[in-house]
PAKOL-203314 format. One line per field, with one value per residue: residue number from 1; residue in three letters; x, y, z of N, C-alpha, C in turn. Coordinates in nm, 2 decimals, always signed. Atoms other than C-alpha are relative to their C-alpha. Example, Ala and Ser with C-alpha at 12.3 -4.5 7.8 and 13.67 -1.06 7.14 Angstrom:
BEGIN
num 1|2
residuo ALA|SER
n_px +0.09|-0.09
n_py -0.12|-0.11
n_pz +0.00|+0.00
ca_px +1.23|+1.37
ca_py -0.45|-0.11
ca_pz +0.78|+0.71
c_px +0.09|-0.08
c_py +0.12|+0.11
c_pz +0.00|+0.08
This chain:
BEGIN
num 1|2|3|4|5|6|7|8|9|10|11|12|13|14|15|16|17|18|19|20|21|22|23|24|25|26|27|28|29|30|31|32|33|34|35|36|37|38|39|40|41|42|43|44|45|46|47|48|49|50|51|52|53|54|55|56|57|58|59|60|61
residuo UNK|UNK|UNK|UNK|UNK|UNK|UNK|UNK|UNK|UNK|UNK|UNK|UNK|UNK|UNK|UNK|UNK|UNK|UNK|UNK|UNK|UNK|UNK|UNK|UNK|UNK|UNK|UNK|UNK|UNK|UNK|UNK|UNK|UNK|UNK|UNK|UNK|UNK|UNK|UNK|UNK|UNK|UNK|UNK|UNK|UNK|UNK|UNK|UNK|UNK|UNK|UNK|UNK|UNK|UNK|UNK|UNK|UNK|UNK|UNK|UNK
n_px -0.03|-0.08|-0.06|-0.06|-0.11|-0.08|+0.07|+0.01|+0.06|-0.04|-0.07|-0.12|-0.13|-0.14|-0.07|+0.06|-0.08|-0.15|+0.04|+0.10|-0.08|-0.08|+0.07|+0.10|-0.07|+0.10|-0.09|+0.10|+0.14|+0.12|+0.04|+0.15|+0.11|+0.19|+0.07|-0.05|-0.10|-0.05|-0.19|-0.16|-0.14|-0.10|-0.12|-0.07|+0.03|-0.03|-0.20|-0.02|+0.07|-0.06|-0.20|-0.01|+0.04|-0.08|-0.13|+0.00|-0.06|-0.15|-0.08|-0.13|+0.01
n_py +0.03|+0.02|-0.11|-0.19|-0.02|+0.02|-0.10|-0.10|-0.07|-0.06|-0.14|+0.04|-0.03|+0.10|+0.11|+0.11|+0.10|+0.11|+0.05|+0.16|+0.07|+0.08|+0.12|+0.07|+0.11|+0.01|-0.08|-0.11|+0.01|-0.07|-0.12|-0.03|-0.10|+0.05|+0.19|+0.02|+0.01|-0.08|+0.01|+0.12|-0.06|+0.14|-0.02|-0.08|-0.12|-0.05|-0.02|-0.10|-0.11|-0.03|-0.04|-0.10|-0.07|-0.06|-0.09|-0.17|-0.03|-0.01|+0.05|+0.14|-0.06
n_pz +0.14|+0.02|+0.08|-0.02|-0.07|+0.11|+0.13|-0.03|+0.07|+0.09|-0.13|-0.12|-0.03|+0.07|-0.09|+0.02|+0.14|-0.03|-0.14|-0.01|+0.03|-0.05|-0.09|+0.15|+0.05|+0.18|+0.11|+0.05|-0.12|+0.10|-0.04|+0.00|-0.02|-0.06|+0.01|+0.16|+0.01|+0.13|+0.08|-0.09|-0.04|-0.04|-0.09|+0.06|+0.02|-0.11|-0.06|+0.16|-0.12|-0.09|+0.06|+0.01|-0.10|-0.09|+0.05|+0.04|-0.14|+0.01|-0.09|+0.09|+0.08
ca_px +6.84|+7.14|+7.24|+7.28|+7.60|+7.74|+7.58|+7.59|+7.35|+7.38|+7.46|+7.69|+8.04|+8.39|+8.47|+8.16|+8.26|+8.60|+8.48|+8.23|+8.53|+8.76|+8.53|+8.30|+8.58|+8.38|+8.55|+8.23|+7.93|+7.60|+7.46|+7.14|+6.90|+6.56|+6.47|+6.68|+7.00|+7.16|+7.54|+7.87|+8.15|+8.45|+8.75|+8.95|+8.74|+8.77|+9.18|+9.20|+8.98|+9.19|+9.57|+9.43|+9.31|+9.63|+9.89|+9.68|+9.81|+10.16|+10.31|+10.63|+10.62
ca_py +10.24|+10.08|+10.33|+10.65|+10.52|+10.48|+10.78|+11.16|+11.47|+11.65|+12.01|+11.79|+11.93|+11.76|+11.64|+11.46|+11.27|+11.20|+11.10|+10.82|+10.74|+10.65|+10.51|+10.34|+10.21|+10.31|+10.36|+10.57|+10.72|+10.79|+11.17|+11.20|+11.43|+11.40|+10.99|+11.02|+10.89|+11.19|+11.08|+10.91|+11.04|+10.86|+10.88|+11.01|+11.32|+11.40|+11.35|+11.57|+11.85|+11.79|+11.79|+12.12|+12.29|+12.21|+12.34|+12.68|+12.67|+12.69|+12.46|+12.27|+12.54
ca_pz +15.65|+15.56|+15.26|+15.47|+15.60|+15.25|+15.10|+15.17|+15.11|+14.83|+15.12|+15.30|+15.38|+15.22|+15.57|+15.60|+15.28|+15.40|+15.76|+15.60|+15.35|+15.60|+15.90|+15.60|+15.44|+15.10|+14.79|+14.67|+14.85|+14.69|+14.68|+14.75|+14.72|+14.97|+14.93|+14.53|+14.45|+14.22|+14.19|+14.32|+14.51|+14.47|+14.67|+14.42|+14.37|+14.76|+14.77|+14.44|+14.65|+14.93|+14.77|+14.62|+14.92|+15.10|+14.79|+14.80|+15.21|+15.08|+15.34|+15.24|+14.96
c_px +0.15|+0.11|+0.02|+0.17|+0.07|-0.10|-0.02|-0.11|+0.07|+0.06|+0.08|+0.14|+0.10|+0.04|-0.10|+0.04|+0.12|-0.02|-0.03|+0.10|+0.10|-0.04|-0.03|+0.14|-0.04|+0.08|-0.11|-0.07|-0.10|-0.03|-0.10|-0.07|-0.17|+0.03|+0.07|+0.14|+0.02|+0.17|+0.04|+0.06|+0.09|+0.08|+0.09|-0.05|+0.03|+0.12|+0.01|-0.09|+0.10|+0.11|-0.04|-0.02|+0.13|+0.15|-0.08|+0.03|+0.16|+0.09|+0.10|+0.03|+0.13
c_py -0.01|+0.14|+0.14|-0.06|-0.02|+0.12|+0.17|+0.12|+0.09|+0.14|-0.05|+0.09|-0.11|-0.06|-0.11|-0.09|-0.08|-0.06|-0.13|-0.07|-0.07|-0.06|-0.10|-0.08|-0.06|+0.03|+0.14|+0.01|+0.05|+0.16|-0.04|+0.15|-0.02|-0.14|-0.03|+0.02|+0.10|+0.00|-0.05|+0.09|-0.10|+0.03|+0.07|+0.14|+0.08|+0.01|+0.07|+0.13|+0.02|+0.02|+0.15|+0.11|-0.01|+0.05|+0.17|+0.06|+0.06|-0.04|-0.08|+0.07|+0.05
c_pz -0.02|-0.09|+0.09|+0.04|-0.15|-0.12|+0.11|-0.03|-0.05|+0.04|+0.03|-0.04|-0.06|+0.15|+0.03|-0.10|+0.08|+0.14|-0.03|-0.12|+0.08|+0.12|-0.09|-0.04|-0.16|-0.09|-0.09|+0.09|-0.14|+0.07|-0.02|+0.05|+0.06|+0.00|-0.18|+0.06|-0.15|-0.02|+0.14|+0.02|+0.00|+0.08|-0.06|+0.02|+0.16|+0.03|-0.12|+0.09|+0.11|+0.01|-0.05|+0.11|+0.10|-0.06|+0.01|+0.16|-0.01|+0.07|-0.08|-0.15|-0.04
């Protein structure tokens, strides 16, 4: 099925996400839940997750 490669499950991990954002080359992915589409990820929401996770490192601080 075409759609898994531009769509995540709803459990998945934030690296999965960012993995099939930047292989993919998606600006969103669908969540799914089972065989249902229950929401969008965009790109933004994953680099806004990921700028926060690396100011609470304190690098370059």
């Amino acid at each position: 099925m075409r759609l898994k490669k531009q769509a995540i499950n709803i459990d998945d991990r934030l690296d999965k996400a960012f993995h099939l954002f930047v292989i993919g080359r998606h600006d969103s992915l669908f969540v799914m839940k089972d065989d249902e589409i229950v929401g969008l990820l965009i790109f933004s929401d994953v680099y806004e997750r990921v700028s926060e996770i690396m100011k609470e490192c304190g690098i370059g601080s």
